[in-house]
Steps between C-alpha positions, in 0.01 A plus 500: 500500500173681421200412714320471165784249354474258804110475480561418124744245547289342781198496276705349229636226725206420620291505178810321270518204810105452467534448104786315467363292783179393320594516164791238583278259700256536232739412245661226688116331564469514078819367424484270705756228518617527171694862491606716826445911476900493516525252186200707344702833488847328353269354245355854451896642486581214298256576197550865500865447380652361189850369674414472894753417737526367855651861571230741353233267678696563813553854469145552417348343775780645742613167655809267503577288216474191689185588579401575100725150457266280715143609314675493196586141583119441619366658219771264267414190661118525442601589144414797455825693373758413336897610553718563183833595501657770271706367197732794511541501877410101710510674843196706344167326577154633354143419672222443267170377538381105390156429325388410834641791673332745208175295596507531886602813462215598232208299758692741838466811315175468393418403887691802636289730281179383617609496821623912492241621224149469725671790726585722234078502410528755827704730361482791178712400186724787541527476854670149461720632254581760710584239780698277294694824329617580857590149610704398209624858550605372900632204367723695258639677825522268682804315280661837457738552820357708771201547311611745303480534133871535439 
């Protein structure tokens, strides 16, 4: 590997760890008891899809289903989702959000975005665009076997 590629993926590391790090402890202190980061992001998966399954959320998190099963159970228990099974097919169940869920969910993204949005002020419009274009752009590769765009 390239000199140059090693320093980059160092100074990724290091710079994604530091982010994550303090973005997750930051949302954990504002939601409190009342939603993990974990159950945040399956709520966030959750309302981005019209028929959501244990499945996608597992795939798109890239963990076991048992682990999707057990927040899903969490998240059921405090009411907020709901399963429904599929007339056509029973061993089909769909995820969908409660009232309450919508509302927790509603109250956590509005605390996420204040959380995140004070850091953007240090940064040019288009240069955060740019950022973001390249990370989704990562993210895209990073489903796509090997990394490459097959």
């Amino acid at each position: 590997m390239k000199k140059d590629a090693e320093e980059w993926i160092n100074r990724y590391v290091d710079a994604y760890m530091v982010v994550t790090r303090q973005i997750n402890a930051r949302l954990r202190d504002i939601f409190g008891e009342g939603l993990t980061n974990d159950q945040f992001l399956i709520l966030r998966l959750i309302a981005g899809q019209e028929k959501c399954t244990s499945t996608y959320l597992a795939e798109a998190v890239a963990v076991g289903k048992s682990s999707i099963t057990a927040i899903i159970n969490r998240l059921d228990e405090a009411g907020m989702i709901e399963r429904t099974r599929d007339e056509n097919d029973r061993r089909q169940v769909y995820l969908t959000m409660t009232e309450h869920g919508k509302s927790v969910y509603s109250t956590s993204e509005k605390q996420m975005q204040e959380v995140i949005s004070p850091y953007l002020f240090h940064f040019e419009d288009n240069d955060i665009e740019r950022f973001i274009t390249m990370f989704e752009k990562l993210a895209f590769l990073m489903q796509e076997p090997g990394g490459r765009n097959n």
